[in-house]
C-alpha positions in Angstrom: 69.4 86.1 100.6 73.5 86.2 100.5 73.7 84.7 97.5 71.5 86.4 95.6 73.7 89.5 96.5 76.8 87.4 95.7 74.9 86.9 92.2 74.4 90.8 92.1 77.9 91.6 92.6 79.1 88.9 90.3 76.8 90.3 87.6 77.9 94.0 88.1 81.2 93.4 88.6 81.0 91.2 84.8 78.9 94.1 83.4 81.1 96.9 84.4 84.2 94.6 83.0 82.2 94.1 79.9 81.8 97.5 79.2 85.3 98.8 79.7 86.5 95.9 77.5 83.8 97.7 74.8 85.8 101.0 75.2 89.4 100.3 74.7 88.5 98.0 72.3 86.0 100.2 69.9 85.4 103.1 71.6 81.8 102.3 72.8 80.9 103.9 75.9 77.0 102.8 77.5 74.5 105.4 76.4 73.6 107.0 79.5 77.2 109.1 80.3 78.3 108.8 76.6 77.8 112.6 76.0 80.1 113.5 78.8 82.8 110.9 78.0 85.2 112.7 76.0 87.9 109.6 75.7 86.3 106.5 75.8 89.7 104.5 76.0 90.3 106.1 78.9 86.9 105.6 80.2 87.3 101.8 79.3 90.7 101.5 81.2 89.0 103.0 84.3 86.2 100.8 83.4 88.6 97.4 84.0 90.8 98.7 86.7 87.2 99.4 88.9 86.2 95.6 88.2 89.0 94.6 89.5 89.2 96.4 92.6 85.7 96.0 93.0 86.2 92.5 92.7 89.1 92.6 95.1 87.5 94.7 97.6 84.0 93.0 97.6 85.5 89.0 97.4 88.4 88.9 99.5 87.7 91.0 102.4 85.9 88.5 103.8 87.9 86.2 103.4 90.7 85.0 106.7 93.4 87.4 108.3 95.7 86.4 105.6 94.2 88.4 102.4 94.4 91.4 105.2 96.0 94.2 102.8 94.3 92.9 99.2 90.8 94.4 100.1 92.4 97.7 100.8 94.2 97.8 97.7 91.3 96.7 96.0 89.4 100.0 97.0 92.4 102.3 96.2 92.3 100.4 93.0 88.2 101.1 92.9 89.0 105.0 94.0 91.6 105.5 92.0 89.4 103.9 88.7 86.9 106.8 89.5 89.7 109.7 89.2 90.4 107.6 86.0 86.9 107.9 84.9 87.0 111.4 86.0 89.9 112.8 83.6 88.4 110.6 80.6 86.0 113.1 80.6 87.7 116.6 80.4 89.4 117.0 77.3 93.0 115.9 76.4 96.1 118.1 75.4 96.5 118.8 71.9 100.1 119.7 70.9 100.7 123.3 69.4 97.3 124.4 70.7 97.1 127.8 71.5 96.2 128.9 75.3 95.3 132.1 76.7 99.3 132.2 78.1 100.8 131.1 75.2 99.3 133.1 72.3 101.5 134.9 69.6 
């Protein structure tokens, strides 16, 4: 039974690396939240930095004493990749666009 969850996490933690390589590199984001993504680099960058703090969290904290602070940062890494995710999917700043404050 443990390593057919090993297997799991090894094949979500490639899938989820897989498809943020698809989005920095062309821009495709997995149908399911592709109408909310808004920047799909973004989205891919998040994608990679939560595989590897995934991978981080999941593979070394059960490891000995000695990997002690690399799981931790591994699910900062993972949290942070969410706010990541998060902003790639409210829209950017455009230069000289006008704002409620700033109209002429």
């Amino acid at each position: 039974m443990h390593m057919i969850l090993v297997v799991l996490a090894v094949l979500v933690v490639a899938a989820t690396a897989g498809f943020g390589i698809a989005a920095v590199t062309t821009g495709w984001v997995v149908p399911i939240g592709r109408h909310r993504v808004l920047r799909p680099k973004l989205w891919g960058y998040g994608q990679l930095t939560g595989a590897a703090g995934m991978s981080l969290w999941m593979f070394l904290g059960v490891l000995p004493a000695k990997f002690d602070t690399l799981p931790l940062v591994g699910w900062f890494m993972w949290m942070g990749s969410l706010g990541v995710q998060w902003l790639a999917q409210r829209p950017g700043r455009t230069p000289g666009a006008v704002t409620p404050g700033n109209a002429s």
